[in-house]
C-alpha positions as protocol buffer text, in pm:
chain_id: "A"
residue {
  index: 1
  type: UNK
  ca { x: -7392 y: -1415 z: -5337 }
}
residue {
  index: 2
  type: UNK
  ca { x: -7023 y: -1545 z: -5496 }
}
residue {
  index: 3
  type: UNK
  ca { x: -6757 y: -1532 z: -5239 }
}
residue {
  index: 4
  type: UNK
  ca { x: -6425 y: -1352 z: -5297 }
}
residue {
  index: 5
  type: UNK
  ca { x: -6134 y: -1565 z: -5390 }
}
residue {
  index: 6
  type: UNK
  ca { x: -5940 y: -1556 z: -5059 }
}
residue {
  index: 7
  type: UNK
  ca { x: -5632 y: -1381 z: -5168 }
}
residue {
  index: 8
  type: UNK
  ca { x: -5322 y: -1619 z: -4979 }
}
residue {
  index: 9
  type: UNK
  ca { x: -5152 y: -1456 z: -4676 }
}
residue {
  index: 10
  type: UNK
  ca { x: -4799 y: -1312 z: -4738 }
}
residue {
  index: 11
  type: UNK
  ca { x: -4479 y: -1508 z: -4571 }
}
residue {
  index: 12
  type: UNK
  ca { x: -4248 y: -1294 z: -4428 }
}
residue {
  index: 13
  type: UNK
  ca { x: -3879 y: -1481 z: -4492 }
}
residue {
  index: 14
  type: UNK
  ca { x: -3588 y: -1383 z: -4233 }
}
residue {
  index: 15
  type: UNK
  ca { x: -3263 y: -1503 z: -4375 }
}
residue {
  index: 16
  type: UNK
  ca { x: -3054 y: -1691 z: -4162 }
}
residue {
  index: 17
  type: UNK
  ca { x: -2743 y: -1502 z: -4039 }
}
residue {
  index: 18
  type: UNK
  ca { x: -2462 y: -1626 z: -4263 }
}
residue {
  index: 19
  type: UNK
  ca { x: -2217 y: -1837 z: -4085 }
}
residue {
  index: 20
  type: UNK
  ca { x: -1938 y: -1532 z: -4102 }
}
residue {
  index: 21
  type: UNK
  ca { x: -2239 y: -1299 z: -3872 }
}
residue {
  index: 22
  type: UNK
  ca { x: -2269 y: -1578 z: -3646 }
}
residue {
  index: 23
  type: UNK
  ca { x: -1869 y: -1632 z: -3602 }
}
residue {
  index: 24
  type: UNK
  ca { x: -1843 y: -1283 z: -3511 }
}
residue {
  index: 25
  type: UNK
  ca { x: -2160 y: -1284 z: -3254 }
}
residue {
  index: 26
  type: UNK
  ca { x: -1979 y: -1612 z: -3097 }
}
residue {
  index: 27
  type: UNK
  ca { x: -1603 y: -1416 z: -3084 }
}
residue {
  index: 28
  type: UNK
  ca { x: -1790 y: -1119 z: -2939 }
}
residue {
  index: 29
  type: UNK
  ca { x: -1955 y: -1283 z: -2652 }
}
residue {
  index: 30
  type: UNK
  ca { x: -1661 y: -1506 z: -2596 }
}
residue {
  index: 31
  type: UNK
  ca { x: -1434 y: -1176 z: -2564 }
}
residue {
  index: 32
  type: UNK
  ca { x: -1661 y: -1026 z: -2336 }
}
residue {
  index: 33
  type: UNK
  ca { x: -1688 y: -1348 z: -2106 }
}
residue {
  index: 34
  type: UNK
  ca { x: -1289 y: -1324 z: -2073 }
}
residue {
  index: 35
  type: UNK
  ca { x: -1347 y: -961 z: -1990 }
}
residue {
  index: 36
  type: UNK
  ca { x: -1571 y: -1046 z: -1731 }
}
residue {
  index: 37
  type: UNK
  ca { x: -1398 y: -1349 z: -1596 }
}
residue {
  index: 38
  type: UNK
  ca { x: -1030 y: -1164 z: -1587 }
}
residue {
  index: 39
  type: UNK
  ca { x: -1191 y: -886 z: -1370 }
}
residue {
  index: 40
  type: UNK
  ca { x: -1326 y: -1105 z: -1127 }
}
residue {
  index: 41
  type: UNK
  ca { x: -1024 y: -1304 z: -1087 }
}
residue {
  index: 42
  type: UNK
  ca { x: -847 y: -942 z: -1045 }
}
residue {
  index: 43
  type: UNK
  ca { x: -1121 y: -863 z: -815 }
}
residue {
  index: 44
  type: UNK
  ca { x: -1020 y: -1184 z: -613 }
}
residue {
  index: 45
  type: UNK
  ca { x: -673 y: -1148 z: -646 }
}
residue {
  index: 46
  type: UNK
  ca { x: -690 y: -810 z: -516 }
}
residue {
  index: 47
  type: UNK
  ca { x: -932 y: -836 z: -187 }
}
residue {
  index: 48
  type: UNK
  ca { x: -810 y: -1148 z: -70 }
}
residue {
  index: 49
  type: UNK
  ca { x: -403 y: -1216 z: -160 }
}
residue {
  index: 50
  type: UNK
  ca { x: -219 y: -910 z: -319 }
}
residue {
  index: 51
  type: UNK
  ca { x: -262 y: -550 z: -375 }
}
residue {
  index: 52
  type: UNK
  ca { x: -110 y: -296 z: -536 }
}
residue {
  index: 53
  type: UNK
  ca { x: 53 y: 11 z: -401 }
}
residue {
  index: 54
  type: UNK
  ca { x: 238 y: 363 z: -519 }
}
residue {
  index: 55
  type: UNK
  ca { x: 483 y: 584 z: -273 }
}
residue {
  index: 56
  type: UNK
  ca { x: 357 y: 913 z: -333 }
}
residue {
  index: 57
  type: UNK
  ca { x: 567 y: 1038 z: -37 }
}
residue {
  index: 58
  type: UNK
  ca { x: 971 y: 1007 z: 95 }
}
residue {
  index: 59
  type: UNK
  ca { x: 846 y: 966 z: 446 }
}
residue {
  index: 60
  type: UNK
  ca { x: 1006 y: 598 z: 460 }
}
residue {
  index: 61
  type: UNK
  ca { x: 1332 y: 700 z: 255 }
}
residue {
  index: 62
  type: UNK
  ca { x: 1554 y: 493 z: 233 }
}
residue {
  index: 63
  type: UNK
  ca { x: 1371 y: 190 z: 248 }
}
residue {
  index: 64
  type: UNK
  ca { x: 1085 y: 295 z: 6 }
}
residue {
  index: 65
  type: UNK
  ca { x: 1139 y: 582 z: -259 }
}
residue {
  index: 66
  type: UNK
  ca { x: 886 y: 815 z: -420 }
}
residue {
  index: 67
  type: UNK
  ca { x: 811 y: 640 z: -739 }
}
residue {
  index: 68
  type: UNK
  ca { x: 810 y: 282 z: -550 }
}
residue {
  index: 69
  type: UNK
  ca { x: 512 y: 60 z: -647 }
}
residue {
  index: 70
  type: UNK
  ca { x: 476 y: -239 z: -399 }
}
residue {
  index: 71
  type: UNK
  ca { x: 251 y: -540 z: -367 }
}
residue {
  index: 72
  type: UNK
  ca { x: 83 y: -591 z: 2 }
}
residue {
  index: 73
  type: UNK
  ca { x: -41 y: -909 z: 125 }
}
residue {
  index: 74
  type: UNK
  ca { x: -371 y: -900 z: 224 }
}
residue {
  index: 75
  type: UNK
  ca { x: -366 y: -1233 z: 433 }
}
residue {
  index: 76
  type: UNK
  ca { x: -93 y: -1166 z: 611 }
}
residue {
  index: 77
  type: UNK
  ca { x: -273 y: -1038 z: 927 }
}
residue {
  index: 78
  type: UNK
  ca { x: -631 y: -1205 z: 813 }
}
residue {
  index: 79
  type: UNK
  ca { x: -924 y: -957 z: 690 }
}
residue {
  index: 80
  type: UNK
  ca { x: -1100 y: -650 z: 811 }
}
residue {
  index: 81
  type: UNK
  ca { x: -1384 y: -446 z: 608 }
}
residue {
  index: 82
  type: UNK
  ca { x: -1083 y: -298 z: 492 }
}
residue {
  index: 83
  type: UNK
  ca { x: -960 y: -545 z: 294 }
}
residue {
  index: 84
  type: UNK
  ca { x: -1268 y: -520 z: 75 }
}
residue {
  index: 85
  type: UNK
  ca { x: -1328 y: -273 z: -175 }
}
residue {
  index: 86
  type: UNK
  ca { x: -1486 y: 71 z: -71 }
}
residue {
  index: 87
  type: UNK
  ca { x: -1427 y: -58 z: 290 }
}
residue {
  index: 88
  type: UNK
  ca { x: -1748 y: -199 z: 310 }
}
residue {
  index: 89
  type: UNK
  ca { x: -1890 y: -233 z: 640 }
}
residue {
  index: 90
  type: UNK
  ca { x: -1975 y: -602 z: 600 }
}
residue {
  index: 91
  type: UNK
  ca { x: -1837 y: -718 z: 987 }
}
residue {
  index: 92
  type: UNK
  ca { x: -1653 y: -610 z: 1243 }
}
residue {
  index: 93
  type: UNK
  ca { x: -1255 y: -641 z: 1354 }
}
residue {
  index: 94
  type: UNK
  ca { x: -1061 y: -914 z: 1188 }
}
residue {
  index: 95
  type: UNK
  ca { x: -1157 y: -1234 z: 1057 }
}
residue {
  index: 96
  type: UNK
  ca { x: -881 y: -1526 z: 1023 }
}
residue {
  index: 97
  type: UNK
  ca { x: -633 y: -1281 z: 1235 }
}
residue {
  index: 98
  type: UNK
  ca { x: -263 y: -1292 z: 1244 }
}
residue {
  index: 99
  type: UNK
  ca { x: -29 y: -1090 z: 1461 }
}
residue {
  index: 100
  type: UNK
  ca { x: 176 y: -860 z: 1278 }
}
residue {
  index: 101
  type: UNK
  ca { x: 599 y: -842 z: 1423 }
}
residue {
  index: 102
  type: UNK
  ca { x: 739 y: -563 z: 1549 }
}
residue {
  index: 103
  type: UNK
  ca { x: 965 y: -399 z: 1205 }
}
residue {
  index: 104
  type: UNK
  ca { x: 663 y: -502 z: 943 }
}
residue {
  index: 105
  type: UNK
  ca { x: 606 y: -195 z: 681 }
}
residue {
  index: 106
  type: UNK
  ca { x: 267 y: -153 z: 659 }
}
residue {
  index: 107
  type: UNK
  ca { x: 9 y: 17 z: 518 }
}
residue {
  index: 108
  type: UNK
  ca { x: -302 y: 122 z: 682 }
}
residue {
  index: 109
  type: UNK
  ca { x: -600 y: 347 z: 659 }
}
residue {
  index: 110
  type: UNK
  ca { x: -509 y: 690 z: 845 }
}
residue {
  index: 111
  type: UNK
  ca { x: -769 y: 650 z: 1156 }
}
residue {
  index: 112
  type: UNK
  ca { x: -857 y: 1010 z: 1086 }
}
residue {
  index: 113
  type: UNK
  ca { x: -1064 y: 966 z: 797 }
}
residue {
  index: 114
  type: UNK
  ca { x: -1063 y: 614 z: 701 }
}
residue {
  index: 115
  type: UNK
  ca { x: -1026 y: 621 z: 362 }
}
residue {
  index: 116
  type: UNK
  ca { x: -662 y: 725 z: 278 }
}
residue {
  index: 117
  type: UNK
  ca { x: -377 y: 497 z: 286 }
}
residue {
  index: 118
  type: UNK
  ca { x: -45 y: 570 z: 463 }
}
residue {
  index: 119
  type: UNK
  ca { x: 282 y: 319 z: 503 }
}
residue {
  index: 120
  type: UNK
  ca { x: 476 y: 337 z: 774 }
}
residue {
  index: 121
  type: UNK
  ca { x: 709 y: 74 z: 1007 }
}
residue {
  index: 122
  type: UNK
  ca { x: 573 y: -79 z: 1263 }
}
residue {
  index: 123
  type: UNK
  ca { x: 731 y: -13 z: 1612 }
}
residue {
  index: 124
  type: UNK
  ca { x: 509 y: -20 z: 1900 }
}
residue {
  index: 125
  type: UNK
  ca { x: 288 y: -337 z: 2026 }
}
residue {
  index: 126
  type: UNK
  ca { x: -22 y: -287 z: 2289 }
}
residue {
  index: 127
  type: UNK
  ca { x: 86 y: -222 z: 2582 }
}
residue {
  index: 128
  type: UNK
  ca { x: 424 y: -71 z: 2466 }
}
residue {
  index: 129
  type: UNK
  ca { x: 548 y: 199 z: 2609 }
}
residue {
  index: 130
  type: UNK
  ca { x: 744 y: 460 z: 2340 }
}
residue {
  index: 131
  type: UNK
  ca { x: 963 y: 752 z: 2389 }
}
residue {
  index: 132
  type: UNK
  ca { x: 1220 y: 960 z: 2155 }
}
residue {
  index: 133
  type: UNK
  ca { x: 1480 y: 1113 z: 2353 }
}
residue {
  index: 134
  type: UNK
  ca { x: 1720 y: 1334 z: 2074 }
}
residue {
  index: 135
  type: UNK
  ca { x: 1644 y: 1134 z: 1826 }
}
residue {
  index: 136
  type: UNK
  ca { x: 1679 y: 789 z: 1979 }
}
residue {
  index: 137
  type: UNK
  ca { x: 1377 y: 539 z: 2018 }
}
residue {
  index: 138
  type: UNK
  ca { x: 1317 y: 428 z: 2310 }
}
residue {
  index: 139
  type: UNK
  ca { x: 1072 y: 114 z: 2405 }
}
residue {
  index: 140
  type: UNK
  ca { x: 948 y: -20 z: 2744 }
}
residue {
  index: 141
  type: UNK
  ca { x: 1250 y: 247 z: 2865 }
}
residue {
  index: 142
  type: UNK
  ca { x: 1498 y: 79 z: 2692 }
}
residue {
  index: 143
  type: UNK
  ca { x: 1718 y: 266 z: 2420 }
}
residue {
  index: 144
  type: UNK
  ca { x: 1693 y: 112 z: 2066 }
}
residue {
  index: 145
  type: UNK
  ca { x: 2024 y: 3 z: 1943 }
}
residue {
  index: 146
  type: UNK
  ca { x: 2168 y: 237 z: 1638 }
}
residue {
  index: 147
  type: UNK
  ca { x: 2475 y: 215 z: 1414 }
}
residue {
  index: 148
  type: UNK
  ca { x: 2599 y: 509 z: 1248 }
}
residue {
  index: 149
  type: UNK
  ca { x: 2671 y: 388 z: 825 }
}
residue {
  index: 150
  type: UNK
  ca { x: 2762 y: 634 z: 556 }
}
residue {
  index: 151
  type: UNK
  ca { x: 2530 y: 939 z: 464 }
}
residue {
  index: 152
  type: UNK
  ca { x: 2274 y: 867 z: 245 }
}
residue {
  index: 153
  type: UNK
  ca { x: 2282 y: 1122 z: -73 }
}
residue {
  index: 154
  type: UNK
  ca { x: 1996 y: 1207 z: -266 }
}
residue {
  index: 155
  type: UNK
  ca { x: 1891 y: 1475 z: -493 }
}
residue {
  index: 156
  type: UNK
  ca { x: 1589 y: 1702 z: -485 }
}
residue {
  index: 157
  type: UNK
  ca { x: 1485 y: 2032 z: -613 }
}
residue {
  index: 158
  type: UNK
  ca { x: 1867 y: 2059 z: -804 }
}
residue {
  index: 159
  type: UNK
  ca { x: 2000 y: 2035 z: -476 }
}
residue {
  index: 160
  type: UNK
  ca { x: 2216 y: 1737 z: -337 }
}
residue {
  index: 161
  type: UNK
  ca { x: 2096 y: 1653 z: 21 }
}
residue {
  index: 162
  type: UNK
  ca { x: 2327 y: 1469 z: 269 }
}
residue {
  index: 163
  type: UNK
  ca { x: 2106 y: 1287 z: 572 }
}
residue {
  index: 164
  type: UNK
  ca { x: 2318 y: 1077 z: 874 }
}
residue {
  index: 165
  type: UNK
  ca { x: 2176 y: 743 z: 833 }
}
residue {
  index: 166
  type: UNK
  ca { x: 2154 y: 453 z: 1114 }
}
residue {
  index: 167
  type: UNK
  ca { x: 2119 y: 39 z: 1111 }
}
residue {
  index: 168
  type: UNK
  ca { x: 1823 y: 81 z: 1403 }
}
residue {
  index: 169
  type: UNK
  ca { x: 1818 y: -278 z: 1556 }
}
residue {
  index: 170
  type: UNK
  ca { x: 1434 y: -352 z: 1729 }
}
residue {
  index: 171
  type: UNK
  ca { x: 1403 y: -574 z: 2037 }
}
residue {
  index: 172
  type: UNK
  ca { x: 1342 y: -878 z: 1832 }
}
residue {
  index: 173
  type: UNK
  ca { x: 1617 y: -837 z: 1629 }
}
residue {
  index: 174
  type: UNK
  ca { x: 1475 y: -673 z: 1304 }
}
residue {
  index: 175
  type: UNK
  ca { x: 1706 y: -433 z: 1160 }
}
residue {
  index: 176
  type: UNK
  ca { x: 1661 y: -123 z: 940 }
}
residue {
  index: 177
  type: UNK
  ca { x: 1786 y: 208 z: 825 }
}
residue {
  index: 178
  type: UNK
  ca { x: 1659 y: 488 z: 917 }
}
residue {
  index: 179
  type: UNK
  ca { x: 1750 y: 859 z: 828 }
}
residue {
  index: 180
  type: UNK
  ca { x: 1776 y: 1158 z: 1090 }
}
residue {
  index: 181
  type: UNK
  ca { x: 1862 y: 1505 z: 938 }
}
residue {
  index: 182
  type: UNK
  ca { x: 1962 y: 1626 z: 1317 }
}
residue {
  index: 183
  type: UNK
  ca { x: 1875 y: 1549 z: 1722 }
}
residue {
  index: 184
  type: UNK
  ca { x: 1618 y: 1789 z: 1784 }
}
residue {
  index: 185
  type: UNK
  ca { x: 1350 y: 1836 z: 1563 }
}
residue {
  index: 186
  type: UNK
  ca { x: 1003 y: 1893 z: 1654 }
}
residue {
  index: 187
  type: UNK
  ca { x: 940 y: 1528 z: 1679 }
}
residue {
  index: 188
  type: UNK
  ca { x: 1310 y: 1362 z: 1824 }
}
residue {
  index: 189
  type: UNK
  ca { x: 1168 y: 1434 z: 2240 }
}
residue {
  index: 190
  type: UNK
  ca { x: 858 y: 1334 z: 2293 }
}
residue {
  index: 191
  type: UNK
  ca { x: 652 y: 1233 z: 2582 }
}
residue {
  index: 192
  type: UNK
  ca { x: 614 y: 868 z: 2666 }
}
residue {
  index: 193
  type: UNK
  ca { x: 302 y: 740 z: 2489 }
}
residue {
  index: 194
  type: UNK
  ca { x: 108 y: 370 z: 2543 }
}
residue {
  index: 195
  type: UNK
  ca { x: 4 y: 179 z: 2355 }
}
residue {
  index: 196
  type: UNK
  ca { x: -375 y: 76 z: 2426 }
}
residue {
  index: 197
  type: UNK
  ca { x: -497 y: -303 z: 2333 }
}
residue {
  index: 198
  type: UNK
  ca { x: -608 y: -350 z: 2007 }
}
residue {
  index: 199
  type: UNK
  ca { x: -367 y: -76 z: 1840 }
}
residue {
  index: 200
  type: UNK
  ca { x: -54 y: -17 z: 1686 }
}
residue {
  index: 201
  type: UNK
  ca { x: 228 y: 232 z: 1679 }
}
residue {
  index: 202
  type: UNK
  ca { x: 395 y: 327 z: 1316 }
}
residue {
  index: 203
  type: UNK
  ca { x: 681 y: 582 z: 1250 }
}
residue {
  index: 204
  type: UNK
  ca { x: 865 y: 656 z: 926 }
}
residue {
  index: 205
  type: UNK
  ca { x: 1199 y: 551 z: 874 }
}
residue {
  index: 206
  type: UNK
  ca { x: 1267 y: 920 z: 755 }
}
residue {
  index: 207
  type: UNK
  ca { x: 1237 y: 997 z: 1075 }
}
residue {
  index: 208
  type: UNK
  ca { x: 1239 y: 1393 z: 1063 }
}
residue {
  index: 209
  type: UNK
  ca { x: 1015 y: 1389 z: 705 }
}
residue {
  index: 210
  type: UNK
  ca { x: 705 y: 1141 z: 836 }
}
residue {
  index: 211
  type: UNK
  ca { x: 372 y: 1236 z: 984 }
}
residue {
  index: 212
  type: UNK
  ca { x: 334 y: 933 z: 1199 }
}
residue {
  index: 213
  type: UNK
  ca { x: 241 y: 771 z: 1578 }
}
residue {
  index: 214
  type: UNK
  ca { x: 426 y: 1044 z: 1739 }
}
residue {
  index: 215
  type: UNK
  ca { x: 198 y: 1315 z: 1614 }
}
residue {
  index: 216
  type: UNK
  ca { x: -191 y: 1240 z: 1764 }
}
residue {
  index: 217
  type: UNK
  ca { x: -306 y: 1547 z: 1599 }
}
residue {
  index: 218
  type: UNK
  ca { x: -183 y: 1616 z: 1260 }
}
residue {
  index: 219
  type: UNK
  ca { x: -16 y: 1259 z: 1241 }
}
residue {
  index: 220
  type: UNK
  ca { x: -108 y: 942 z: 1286 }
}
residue {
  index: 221
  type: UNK
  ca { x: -180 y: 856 z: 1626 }
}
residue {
  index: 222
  type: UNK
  ca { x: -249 y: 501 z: 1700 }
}
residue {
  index: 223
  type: UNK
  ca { x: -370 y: 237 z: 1450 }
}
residue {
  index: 224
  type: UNK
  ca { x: -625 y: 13 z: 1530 }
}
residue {
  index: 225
  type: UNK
  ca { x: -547 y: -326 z: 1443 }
}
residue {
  index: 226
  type: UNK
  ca { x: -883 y: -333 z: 1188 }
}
residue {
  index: 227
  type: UNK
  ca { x: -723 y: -40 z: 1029 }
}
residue {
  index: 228
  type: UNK
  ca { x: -454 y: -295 z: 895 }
}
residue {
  index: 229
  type: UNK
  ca { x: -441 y: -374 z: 509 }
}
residue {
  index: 230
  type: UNK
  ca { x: -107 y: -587 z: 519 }
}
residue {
  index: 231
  type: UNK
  ca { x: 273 y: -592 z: 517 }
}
residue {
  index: 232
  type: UNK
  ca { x: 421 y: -439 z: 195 }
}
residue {
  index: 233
  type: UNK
  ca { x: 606 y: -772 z: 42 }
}
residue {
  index: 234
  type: UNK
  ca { x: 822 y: -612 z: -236 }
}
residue {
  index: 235
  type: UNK
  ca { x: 883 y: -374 z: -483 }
}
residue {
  index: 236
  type: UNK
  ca { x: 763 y: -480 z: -825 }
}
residue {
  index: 237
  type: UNK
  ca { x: 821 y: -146 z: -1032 }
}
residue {
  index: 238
  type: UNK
  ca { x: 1001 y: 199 z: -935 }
}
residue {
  index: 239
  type: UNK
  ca { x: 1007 y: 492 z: -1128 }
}
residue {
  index: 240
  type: UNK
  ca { x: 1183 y: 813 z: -1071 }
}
residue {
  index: 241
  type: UNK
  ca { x: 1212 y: 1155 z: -1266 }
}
residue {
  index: 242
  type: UNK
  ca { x: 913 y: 1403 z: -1248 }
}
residue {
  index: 243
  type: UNK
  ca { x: 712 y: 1311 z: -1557 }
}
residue {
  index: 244
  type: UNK
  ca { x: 378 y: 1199 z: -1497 }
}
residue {
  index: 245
  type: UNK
  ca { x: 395 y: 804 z: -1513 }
}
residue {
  index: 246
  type: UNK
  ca { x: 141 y: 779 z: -1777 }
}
residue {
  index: 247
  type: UNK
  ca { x: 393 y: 878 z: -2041 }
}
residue {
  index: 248
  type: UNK
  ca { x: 542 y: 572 z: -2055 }
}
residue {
  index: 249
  type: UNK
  ca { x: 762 y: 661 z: -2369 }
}
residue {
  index: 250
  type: UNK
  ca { x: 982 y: 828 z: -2093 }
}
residue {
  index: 251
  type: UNK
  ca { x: 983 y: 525 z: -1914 }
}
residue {
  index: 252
  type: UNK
  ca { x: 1328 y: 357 z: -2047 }
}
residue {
  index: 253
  type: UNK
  ca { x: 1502 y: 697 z: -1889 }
}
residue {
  index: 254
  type: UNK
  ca { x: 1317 y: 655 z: -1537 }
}
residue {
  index: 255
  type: UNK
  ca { x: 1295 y: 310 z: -1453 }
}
residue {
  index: 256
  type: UNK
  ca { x: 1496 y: 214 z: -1175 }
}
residue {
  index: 257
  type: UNK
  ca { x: 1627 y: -69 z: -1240 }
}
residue {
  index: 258
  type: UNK
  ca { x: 1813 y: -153 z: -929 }
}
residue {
  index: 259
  type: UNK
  ca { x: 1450 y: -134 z: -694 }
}
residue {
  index: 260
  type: UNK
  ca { x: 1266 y: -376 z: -914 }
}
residue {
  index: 261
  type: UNK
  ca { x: 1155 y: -642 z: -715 }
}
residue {
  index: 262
  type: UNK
  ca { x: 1318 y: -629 z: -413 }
}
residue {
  index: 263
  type: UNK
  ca { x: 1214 y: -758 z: -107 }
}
residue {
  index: 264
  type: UNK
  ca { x: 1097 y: -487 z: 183 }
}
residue {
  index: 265
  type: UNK
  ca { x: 1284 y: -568 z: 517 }
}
């Protein structure tokens, strides 16, 4: 029997990528790791030092305006499952805690629901005891010095609004405005509430416009401390008009340039 000639197997070439392939393969993964690393340095940057915020609301006119966009600090008063994102129910309380001061803006989580976020100033400390008689604050039964200024003027709806505005002075000597549109709303006499340990009473500085300590129901209530995200630090961008502020080509019109990064007292 005469064997076949063995017919020689068939080498399948791949061609090398060309050097022009391989430069783009090398800018494509080297984009994506600067993708990656700038979101986890936002990611840091966000959960443990500075955090962005917008006023959707004019409760703390005139300090903050709707259209305000603020920075927190999130180590201010240390770190509570609310300083990570989602609220994550990693631990308990506060870790690394600070004492916030009596006058510090700050924004919370409403203790209602947990998950929105409200700004408000801080006024009462546990163990306080805080009253409004017509309009003036009272704390540990002692009236809250106030110094009629000039009305402040703003416009809404087409219509010019004048509010009596105050220099309110706290007990360790941090001074504000505030606004009061009269003496006797539904929220300038209230009863004397205390503050329990571990929590935190907030009002607005538009004092007859803000959903806040003095309403336990509808409002605010009081905060527990772990419901503290940190003091609002400043003002970094403020935009008014009613445009949506995605359409930034309107932008040059609304910016206020006068709020941009000013401190929050």
């Amino acid at each position: 029997m005469t064997s076949r000639p063995r017919t020689p197997s068939r080498k399948i070439k791949t061609p090398a990528a060309s050097p022009a392939q391989a430069g783009a393969w090398h800018g494509v993964a080297d984009t994506a790791k600067t993708i990656v690393y700038a979101l986890l340095i936002a990611l840091v940057i966000r959960t443990f030092l500075f955090e962005p915020f917008e006023i959707p609301s004019g409760s703390m006119v005139p300090t903050l305006d709707v259209g305000d966009y603020l920075f927190i600090s999130k180590f201010a008063y240390g770190y509570s499952r609310y300083s990570l994102p989602l609220g994550l129910p990693l631990f308990h309380g506060r870790v690394f805690a600070r004492t916030p001061q009596r006058g510090d803006v700050v924004v919370f989580k409403w203790p209602h629901d947990d998950s929105t976020d409200y700004i408000k100033r801080l006024i009462g400390l546990p163990g306080d005891r805080i009253q409004v008689r017509h309009a003036v604050l009272y704390i540990n039964g002692v009236p809250v010095q106030r110094k009629r200024i000039e009305d402040y003027i703003y416009r809404q709806d087409g219509m010019v609004i004048h509010a009596a505005q105050y220099i309110e002075t706290l007990p360790n000597g941090v001074s504000h405005r505030i606004l009061q549109f009269g003496d006797n709303g539904p929220l300038d006499n209230t009863p004397i509430f205390t503050v329990p340990p571990g929590h935190y009473f907030m009002m607005g500085d538009n004092r007859d416009d803000s959903a806040d300590s003095r309403d336990p129901t509808s409002g605010v209530g009081y905060v527990p401390a772990a419901n503290l995200e940190g003091p609002a630090e400043f003002t970094f961008f403020s935009l008014g008009g009613s445009e949506p502020g995605w359409q930034f080509w309107y932008w040059p019109f609304r910016i206020r340039y006068d709020r941009l990064f000013r401190a929050i007292d």
